[in-house]
C-alpha positions in Angstrom: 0.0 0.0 0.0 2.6 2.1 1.0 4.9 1.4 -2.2 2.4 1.7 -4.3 1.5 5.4 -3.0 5.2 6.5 -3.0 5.4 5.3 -6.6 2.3 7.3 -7.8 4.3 10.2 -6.0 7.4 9.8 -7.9 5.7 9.4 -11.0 3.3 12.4 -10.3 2.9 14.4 -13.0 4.6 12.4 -16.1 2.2 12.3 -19.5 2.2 10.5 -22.4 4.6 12.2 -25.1 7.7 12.9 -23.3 11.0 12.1 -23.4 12.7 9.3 -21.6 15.2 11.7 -20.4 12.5 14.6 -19.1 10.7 11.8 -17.4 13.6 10.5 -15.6 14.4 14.3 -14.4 10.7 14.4 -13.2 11.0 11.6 -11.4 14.0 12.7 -9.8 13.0 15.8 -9.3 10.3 14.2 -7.3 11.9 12.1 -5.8 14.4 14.1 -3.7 11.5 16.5 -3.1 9.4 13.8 -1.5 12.3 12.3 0.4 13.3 14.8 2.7 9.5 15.8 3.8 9.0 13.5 6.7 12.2 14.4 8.4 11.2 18.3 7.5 7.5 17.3 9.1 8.8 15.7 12.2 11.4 18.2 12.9 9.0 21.5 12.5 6.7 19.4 15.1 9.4 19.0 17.2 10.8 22.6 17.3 7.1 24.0 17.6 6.9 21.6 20.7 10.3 23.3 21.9 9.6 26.4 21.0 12.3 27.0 18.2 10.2 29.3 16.2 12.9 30.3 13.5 13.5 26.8 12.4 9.6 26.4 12.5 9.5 29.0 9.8 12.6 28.2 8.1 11.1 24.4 7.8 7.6 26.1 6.3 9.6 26.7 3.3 10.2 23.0 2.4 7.0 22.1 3.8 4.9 24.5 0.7 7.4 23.7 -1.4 7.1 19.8 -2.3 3.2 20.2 -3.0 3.4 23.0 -5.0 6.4 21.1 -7.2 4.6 18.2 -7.3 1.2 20.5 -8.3 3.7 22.1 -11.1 4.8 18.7 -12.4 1.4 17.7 -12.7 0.3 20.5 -14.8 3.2 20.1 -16.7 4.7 23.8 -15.8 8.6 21.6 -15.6 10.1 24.5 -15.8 8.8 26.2 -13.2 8.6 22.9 -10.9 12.6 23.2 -11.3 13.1 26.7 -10.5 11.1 26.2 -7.0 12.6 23.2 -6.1 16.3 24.8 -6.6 15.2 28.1 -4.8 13.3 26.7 -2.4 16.5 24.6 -0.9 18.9 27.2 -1.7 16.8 29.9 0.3 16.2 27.2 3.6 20.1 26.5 2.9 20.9 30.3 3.1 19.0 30.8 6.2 20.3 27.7 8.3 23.6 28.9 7.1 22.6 32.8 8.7 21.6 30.9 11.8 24.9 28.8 12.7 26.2 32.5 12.7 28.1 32.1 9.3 29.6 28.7 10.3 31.5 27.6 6.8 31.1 23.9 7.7 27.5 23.8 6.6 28.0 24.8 3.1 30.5 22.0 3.0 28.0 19.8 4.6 25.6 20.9 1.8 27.8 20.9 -1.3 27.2 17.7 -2.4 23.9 18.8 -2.6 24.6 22.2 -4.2 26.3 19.9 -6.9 23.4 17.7 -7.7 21.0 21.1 -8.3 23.7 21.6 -11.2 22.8 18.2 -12.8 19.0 19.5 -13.4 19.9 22.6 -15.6 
């Protein structure tokens, strides 16, 4: 039951007449979009609980982010499915970076991830 919904996720928004090589992107695109929610879910929960009301905020982004890319794929707007899912984790990886108080070990923590938003463009 559970596979089955995750797959529909990953697949959301592929139609008939595209390329193999667009749907794969969509799929990844998906994919790392859907991953990461849970852990972004449990963790706002947690800091509301705890009262950490930046990280609450900063994990809203995220949060509105992965529907509205996986509403974007589904109309077909790629494009612009792209351009939020790159923005969206640059901004929350700007902001976590702002509150470490400018520690540089987080953006070597997150390049491997800055390199894999090159791969989509």
């Amino acid at each position: 039951m559970i596979n089955t919904f995750v797959k529909k996720l990953i697949n959301y928004g592929l139609i008939p007449g595209i390329t193999n090589a667009e749907a794969n992107r969509i799929r990844l695109i998906n994919l790392i979009a859907i991953i990461p929610y849970p852990l972004f879910l449990f963790s706002t929960i947690y800091c509301a609980l705890f009262d950490y009301p930046r990280i609450v905020y900063t994990n809203l982004i995220p949060l509105t982010a992965t529907p509205l890319i996986l509403y974007l794929n589904q109309r077909g707007k790629y494009t612009y499915s792209k351009l939020l899912f790159l923005c969206s984790n640059a901004l929350v990886i700007l902001i976590y970076y702002k509150l470490m108080d400018n520690e540089i070990s987080m953006f070597f923590y997150f390049f491997p991830i800055i390199l894999c938003f090159l791969l989509f463009y």
